[in-house]
N, C-alpha and C positions, 0 to 999 in steps of 0.2 A: 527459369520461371516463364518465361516471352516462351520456351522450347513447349512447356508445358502444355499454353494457354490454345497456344495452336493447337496441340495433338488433340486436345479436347471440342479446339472448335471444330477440327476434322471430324473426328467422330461423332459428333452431332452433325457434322450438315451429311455424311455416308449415311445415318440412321431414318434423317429425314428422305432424301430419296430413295432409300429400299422401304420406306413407307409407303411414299408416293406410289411405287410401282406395285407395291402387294394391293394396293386398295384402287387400281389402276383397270384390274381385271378381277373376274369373278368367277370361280370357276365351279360347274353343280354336274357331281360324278351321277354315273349312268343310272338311273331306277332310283334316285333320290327322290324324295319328297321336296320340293322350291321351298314350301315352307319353314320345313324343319333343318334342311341344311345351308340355307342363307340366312343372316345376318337381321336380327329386324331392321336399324338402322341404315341397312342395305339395301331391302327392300321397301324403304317407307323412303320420304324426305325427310320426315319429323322421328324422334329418337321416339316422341311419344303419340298418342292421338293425342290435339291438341281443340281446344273451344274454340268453337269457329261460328260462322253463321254462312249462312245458301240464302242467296239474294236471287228471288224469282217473278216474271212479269206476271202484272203489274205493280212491282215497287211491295213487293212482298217478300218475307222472310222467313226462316227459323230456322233453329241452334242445335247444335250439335258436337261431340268433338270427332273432327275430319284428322286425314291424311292421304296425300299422295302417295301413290301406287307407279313406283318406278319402271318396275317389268310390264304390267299393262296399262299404264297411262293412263289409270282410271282415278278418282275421287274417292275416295271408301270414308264412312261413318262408323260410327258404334250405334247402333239403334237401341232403343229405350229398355230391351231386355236384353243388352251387351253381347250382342254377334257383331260381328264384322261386314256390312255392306255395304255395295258399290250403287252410286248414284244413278240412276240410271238416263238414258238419252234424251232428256227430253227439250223442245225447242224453246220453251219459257224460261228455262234456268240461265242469267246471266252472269252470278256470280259468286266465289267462293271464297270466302275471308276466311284465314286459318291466322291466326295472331296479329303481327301486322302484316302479312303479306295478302294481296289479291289475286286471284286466279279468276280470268276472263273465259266463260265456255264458250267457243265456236262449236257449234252442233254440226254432225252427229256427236262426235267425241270427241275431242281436242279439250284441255285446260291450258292455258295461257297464263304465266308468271308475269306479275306487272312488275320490269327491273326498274325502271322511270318514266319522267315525266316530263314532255317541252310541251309548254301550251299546251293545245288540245291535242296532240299526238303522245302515242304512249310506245314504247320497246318494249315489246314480251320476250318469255323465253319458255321453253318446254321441255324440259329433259326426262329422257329416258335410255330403260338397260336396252342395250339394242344385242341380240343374238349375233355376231360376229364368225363364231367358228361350230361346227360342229364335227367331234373326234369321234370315228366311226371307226373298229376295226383294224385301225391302223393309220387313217389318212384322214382327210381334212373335207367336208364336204360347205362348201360356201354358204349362206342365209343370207335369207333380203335382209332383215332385220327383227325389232320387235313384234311384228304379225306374226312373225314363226313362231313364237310362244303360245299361240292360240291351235298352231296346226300340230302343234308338238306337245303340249299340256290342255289340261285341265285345272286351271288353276282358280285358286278361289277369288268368286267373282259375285257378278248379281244373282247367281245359280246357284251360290254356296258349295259350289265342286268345288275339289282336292285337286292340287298339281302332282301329276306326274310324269318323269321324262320317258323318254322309249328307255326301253331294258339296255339295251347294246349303245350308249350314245354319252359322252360327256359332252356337254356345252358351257361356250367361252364367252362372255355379257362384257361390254364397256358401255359407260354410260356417255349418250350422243346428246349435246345442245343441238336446239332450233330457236333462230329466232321469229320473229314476227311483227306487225305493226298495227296502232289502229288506232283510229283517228275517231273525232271526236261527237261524230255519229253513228259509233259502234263498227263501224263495219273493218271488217281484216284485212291484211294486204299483207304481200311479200315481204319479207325484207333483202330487196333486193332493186336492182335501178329503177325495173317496172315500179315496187312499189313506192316508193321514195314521189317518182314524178306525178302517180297518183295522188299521192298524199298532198302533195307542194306544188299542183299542178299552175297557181295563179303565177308560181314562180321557177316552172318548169323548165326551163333554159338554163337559169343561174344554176339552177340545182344540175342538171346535168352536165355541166361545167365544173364544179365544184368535187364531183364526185369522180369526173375523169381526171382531173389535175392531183387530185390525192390517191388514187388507187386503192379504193377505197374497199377492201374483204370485208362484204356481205356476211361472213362467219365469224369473225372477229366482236366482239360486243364492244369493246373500246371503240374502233372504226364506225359502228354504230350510233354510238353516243356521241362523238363527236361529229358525227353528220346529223345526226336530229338537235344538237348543240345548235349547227351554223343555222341550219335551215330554220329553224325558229325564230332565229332574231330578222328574215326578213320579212319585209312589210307585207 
């Protein structure tokens, strides 16, 4: 029976990481349509559009139901005769409530995931497909990243174009966190030592102490949080 329970737990935790790793990468064969042969859930954050509301200066609003746009890092709506469109850049929009989560806009284009909250400091995060490999012919040609999708598609946007890939070309998508910081008069900063001592500047010594003693990975969001943790409780 004990022989049994194991063979079962093995086969569940093997089924869980060939999960992990199927949904780890994404792959979109050569002359595909992005949209018809990815995944909605793939391509959105939300399984659905969800009722939101866009918080714009000054201290104005209205509703909608939104989703992120993983491949271009955009915001997209359902507009009032049910197309799909993308918010566009403008400097007054400060913010995007999609259920209970908040997205922070840094203009031109950035959306910012609010993960928490010390005081008046907040850890964002940003994720997106980032273009990784592109199979060409035989071989491998390197991408910066997400921008390549713009040089490489047409994808549907505030323009309402179609994506499509080049003819000859499969590409290979993993999705990359960023994080970010921002303190409690709007303004953004690294998440990184610069921006830390920015942010904790009246306690910028401690904090640059703090942060060398721990080793502290900037890409890590744990390491994050528990450094906007310490830094909070000083005076």
């Amino acid at each position: 029976m004990k022989l049994l329970s194991f063979a079962c737990f093995l086969l569940i935790g093997i089924h869980s990481i060939v999960a992990a790793q199927r949904n780890q990468y994404i792959r979109v064969k050569a002359g595909e349509n992005l949209t018809n042969s990815v995944a909605f859930n793939e391509r959105y954050q939300y399984p659905v559009f969800t009722q939101g509301k866009l918080v714009y200066a000054p201290n104005k609003s209205s509703s909608a139901r939104f989703n992120y746009n993983l491949f271009l890092g955009e915001m997209h709506f359902i507009s009032p005769t049910g197309d799909t469109l993308a918010l566009q850049n403008d400097p007054t929009v400060q913010l995007v409530v999609i259920g209970p989560d908040s997205f922070y806009y840094e203009y031109p284009k950035s959306y910012w995931q609010l993960v928490s909250t010390y005081g008046s400091a907040r850890l964002l995060i940003k994720r997106t497909m980032v273009l990784i490999d592109r199979e060409k012919e035989g071989g491998y040609k390197q991408s910066t990243g997400a921008s390549a999708i713009r040089t490489t598609t047409t994808y549907s946007g505030t323009n309402g174009s179609i994506a499509r890939l080049e003819a000859h070309s499969d590409m290979l998508f993993s999705q990359k966190a960023e994080f970010k910081l921002r303190d409690g008069n709007g303004k953004f900063h690294p998440a990184n030592q610069s921006g830390f001592l920015n942010l904790f500047a009246k306690n910028k010594q401690v904090v640059k102490q703090y942060l060398k003693e721990n080793s502290i990975n900037f890409n890590q969001e744990t390491d994050l949080k528990n450094s906007l943790a310490f830094c909070a409780t000083l005076p």
